[in-house]
N, CA, C and O atoms as a printed pandas DataFrame, in Angstrom:
     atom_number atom_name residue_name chain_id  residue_number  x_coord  y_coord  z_coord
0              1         N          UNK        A               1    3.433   28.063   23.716
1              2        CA          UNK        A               1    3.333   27.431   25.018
2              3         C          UNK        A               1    1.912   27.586   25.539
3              4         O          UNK        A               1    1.327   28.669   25.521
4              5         N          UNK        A               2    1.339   26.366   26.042
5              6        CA          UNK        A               2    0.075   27.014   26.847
6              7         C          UNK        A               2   -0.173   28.019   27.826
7              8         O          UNK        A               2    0.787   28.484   28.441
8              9         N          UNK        A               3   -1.509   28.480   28.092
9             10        CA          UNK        A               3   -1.870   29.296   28.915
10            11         C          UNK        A               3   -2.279   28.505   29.786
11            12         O          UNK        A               3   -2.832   29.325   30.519
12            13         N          UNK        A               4   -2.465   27.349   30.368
13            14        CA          UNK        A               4   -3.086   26.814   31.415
14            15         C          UNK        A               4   -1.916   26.625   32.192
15            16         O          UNK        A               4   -0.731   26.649   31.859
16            17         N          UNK        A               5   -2.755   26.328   33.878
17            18        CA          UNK        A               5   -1.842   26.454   35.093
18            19         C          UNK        A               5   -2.316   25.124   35.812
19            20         O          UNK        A               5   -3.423   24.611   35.975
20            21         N          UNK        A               6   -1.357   24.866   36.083
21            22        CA          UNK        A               6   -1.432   23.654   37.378
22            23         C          UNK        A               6   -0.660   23.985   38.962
23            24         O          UNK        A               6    0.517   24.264   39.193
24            25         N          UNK        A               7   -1.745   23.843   39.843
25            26        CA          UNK        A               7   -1.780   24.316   41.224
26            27         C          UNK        A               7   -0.849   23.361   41.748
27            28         O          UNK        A               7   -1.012   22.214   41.332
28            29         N          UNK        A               8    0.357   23.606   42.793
29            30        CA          UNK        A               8    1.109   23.332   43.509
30            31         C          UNK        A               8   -0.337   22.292   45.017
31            32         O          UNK        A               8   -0.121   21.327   45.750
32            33         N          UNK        A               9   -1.444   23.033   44.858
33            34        CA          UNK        A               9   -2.130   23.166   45.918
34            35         C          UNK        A               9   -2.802   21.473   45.896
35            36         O          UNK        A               9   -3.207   20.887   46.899
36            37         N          UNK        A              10   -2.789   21.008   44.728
37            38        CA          UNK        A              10   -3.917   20.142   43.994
38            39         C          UNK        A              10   -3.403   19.011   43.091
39            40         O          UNK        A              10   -4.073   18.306   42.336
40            41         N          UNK        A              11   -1.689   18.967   43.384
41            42        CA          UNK        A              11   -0.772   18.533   42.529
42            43         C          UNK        A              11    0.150   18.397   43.076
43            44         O          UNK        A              11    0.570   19.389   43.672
44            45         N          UNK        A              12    0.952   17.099   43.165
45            46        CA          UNK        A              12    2.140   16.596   43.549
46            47         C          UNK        A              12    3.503   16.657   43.298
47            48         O          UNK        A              12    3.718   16.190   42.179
48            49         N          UNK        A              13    4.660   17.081   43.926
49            50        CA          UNK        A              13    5.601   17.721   42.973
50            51         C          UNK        A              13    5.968   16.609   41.814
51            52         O          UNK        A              13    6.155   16.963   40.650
52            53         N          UNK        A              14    6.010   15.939   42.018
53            54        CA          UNK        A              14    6.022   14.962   40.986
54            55         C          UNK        A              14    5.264   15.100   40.026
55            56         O          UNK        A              14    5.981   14.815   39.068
56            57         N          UNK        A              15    3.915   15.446   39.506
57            58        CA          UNK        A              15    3.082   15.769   38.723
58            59         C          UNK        A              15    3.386   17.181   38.330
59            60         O          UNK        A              15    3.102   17.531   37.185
60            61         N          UNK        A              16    3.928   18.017   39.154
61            62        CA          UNK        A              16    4.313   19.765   38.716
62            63         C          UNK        A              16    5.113   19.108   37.289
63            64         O          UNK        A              16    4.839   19.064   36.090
64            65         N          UNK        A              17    6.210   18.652   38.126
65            66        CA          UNK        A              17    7.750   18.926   37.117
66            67         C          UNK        A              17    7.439   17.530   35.689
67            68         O          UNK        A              17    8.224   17.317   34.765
68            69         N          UNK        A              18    6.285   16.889   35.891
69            70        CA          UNK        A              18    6.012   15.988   34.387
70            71         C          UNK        A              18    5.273   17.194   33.836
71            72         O          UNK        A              18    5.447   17.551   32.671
72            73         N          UNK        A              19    4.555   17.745   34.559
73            74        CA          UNK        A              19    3.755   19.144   33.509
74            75         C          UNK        A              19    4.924   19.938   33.133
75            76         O          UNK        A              19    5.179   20.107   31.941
76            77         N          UNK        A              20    5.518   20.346   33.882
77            78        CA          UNK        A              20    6.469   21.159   33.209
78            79         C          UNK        A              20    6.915   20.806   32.117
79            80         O          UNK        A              20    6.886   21.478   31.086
80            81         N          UNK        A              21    7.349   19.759   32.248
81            82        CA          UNK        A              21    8.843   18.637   30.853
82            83         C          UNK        A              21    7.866   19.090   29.430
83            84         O          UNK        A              21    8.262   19.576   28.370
84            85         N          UNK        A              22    6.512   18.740   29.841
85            86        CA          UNK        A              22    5.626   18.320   28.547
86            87         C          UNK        A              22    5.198   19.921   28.191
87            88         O          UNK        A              22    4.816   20.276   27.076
88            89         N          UNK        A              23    5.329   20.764   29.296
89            90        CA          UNK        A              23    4.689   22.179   27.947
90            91         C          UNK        A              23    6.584   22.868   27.944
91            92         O          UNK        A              23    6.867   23.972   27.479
92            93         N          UNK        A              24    7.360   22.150   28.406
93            94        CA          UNK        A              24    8.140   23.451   28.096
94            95         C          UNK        A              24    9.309   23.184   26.659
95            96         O          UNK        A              24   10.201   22.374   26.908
96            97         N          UNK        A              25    9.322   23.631   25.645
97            98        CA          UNK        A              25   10.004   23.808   24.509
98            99         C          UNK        A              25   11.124   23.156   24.308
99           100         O          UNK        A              25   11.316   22.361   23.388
100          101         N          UNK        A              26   12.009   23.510   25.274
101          102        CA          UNK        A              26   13.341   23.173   25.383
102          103         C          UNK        A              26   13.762   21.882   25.302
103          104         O          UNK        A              26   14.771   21.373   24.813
104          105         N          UNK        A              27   12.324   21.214   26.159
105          106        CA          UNK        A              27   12.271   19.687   26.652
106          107         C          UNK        A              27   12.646   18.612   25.226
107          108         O          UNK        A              27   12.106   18.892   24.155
108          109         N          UNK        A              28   13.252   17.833   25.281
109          110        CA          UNK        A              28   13.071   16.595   24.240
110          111         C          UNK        A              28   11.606   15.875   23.603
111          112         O          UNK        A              28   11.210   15.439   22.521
112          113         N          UNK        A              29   11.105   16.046   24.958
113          114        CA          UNK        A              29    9.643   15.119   24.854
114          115         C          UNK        A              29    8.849   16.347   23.817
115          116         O          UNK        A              29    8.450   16.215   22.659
116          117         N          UNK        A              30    8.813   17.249   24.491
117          118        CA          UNK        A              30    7.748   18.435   24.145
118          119         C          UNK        A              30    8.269   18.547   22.438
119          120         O          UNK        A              30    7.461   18.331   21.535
120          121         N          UNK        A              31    9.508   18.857   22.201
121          122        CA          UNK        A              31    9.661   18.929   20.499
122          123         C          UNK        A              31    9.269   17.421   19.761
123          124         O          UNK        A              31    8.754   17.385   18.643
124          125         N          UNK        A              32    9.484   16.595   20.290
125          126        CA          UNK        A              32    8.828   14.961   19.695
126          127         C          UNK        A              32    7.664   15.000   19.451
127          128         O          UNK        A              32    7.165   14.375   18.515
128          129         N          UNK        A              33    6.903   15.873   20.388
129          130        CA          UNK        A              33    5.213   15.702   20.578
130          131         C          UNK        A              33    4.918   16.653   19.139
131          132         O          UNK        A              33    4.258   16.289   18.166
132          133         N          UNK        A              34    5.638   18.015   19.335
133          134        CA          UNK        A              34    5.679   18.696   18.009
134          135         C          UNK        A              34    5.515   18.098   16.926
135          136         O          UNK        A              34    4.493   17.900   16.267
136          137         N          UNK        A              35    6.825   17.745   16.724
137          138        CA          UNK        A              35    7.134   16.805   15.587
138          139         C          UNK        A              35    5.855   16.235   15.184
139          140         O          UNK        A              35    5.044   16.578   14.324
140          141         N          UNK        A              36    5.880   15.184   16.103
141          142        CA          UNK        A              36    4.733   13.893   15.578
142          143         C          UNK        A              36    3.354   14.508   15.145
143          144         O          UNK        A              36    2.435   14.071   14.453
144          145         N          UNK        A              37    3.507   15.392   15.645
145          146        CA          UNK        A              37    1.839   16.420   15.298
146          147         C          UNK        A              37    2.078   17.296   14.248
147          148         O          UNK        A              37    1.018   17.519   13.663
148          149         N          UNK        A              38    2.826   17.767   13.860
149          150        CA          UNK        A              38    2.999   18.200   12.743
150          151         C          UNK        A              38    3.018   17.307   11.228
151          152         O          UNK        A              38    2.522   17.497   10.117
152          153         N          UNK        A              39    4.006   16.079   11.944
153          154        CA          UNK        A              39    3.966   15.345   11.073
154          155         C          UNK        A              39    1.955   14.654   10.691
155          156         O          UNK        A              39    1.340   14.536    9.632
156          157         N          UNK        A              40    1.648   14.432   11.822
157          158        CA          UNK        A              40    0.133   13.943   11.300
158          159         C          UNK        A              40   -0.578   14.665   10.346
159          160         O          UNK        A              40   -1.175   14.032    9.476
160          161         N          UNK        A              41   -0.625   16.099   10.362
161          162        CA          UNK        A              41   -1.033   17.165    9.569
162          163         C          UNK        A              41   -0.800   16.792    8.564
163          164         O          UNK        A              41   -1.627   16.704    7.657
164          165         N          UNK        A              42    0.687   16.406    8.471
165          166        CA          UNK        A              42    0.803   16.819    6.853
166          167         C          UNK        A              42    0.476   15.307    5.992
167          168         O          UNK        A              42    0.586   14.119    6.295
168          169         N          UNK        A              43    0.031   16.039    4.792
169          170        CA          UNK        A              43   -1.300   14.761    4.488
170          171         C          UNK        A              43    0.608   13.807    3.440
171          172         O          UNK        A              43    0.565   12.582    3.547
172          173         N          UNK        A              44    1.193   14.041    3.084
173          174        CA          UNK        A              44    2.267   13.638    2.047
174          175         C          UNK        A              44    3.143   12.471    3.054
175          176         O          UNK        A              44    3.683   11.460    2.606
176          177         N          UNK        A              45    3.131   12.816    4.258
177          178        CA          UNK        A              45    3.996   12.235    5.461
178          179         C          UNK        A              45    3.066   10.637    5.798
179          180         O          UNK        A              45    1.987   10.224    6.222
180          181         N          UNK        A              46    4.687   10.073    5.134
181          182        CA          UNK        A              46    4.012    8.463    5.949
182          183         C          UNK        A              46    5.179    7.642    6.655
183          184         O          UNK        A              46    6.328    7.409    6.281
184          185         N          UNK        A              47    4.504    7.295    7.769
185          186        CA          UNK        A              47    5.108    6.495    9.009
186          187         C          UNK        A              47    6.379    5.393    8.160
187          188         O          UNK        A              47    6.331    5.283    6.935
188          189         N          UNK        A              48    7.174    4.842    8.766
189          190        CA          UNK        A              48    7.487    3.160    8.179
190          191         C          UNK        A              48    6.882    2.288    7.967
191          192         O          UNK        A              48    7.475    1.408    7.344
192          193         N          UNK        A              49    5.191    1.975    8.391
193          194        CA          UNK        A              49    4.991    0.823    8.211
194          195         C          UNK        A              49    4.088    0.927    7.051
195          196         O          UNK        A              49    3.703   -0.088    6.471
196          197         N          UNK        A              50    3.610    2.520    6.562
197          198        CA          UNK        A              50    2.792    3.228    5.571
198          199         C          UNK        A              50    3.674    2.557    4.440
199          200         O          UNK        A              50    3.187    1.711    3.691
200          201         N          UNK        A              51    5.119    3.008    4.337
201          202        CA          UNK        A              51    6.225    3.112    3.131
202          203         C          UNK        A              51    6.409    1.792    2.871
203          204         O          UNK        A              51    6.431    1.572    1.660
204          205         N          UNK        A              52    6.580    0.627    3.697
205          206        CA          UNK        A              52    6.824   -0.685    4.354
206          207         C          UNK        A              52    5.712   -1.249    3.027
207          208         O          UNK        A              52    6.044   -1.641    1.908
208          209         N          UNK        A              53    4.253   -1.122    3.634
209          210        CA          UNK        A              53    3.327   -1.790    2.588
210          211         C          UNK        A              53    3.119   -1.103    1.328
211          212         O          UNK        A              53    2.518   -1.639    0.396
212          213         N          UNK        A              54    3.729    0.387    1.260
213          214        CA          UNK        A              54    3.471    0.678   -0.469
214          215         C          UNK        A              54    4.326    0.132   -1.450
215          216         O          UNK        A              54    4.028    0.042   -2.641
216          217         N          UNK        A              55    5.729   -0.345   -0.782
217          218        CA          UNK        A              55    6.714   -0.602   -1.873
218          219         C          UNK        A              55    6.020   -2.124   -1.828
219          220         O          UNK        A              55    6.376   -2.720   -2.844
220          221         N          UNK        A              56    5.090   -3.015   -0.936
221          222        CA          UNK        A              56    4.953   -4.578   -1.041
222          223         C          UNK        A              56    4.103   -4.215   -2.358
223          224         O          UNK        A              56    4.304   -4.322   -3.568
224          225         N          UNK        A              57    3.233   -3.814   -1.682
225          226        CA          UNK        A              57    1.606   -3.395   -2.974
226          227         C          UNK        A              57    2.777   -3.459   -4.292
227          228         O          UNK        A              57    2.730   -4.476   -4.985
228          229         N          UNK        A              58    3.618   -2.600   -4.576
229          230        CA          UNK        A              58    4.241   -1.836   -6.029
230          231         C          UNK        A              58    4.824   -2.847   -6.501
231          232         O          UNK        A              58    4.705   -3.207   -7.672
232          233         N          UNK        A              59    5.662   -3.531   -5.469
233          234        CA          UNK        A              59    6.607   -4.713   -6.102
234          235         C          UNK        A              59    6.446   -5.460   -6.919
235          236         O          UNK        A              59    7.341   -5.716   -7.724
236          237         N          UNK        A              60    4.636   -6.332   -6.975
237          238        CA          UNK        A              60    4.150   -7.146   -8.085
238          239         C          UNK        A              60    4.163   -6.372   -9.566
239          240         O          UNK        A              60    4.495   -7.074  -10.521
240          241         N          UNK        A              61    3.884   -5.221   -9.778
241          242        CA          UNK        A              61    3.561   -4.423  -10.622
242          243         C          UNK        A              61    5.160   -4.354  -11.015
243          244         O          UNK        A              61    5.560   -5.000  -11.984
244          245         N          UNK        A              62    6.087   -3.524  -10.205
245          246        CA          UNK        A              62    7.221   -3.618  -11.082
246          247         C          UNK        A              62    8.097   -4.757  -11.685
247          248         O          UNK        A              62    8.821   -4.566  -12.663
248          249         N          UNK        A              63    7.957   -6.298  -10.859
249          250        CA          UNK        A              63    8.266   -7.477  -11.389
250          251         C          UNK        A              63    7.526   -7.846  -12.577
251          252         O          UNK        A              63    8.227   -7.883  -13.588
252          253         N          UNK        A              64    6.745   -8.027  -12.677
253          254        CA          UNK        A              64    5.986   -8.044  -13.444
254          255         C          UNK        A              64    6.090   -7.537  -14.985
255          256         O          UNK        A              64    5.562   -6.437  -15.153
256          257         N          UNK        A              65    6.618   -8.074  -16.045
257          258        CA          UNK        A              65    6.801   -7.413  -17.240
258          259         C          UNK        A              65    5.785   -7.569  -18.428
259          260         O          UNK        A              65    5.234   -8.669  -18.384
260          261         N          UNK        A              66    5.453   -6.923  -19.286
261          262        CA          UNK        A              66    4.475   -6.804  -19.797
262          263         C          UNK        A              66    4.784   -7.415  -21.246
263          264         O          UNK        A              66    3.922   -8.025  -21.878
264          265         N          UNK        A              67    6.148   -7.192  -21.743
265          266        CA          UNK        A              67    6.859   -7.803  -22.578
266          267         C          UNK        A              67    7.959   -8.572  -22.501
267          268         O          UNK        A              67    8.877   -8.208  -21.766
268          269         N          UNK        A              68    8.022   -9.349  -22.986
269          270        CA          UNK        A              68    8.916  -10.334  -23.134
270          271         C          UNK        A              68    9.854  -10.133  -24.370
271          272         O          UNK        A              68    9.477   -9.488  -25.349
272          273         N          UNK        A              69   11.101  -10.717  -24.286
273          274        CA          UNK        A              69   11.808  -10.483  -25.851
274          275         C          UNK        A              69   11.737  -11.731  -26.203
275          276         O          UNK        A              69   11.533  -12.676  -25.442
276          277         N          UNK        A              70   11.973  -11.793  -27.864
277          278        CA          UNK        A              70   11.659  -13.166  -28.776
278          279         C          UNK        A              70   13.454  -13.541  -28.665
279          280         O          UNK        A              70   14.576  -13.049  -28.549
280          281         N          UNK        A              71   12.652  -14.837  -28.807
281          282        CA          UNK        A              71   13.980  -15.811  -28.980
282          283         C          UNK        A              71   13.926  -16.611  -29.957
283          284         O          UNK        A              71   13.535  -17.775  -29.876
284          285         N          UNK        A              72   14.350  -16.004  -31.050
285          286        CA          UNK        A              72   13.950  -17.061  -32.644
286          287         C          UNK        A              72   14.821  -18.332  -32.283
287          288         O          UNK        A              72   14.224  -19.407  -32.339
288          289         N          UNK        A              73   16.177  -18.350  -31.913
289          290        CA          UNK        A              73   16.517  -19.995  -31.555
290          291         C          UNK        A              73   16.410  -20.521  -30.886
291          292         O          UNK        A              73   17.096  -21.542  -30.834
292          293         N          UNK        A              74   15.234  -20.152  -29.605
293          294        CA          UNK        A              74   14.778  -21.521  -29.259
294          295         C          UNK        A              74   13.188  -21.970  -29.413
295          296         O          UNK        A              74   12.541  -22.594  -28.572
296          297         N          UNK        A              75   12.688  -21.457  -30.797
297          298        CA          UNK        A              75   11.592  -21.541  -31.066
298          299         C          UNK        A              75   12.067  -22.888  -31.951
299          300         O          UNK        A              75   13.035  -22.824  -32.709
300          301         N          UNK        A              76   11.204  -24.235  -31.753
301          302        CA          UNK        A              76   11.223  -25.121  -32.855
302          303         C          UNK        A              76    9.785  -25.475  -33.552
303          304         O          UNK        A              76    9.737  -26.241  -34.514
């Protein structure tokens, strides 16, 4: 959790209790923010739209056959 403080004095309660939501743990938002930052770190982690264009890129390559089988009867 952070060490920084936000003044009641200088700050609107409305602005207290969004600071609060965002450093405190428990919150939904605050573990999402986790998440997503953790996830950036890690270099192996890719978004949907990352996975989205690697299987387009791959697709030509796996359609794509390198051999063909012979067909002696319909060779004339």
């Amino acid at each position: 959790m952070s060490n920084k403080k936000v003044s009641g004095k200088t700050h609107t309660k409305e602005q207290l209790d969004n600071w609060a939501n965002q450093n405190n743990p428990n919150n939904k938002a605050y573990r999402s923010n986790a998440n997503n930052h953790a996830n950036q770190l890690n270099r192996k982690h890719h978004n949907h739209q990352q996975r989205h264009n690697c299987s387009r890129r791959h697709k030509e390559a796996v359609l794509m056959s390198l051999w063909a089988p012979d067909y002696p009867e319909y060779d004339d």
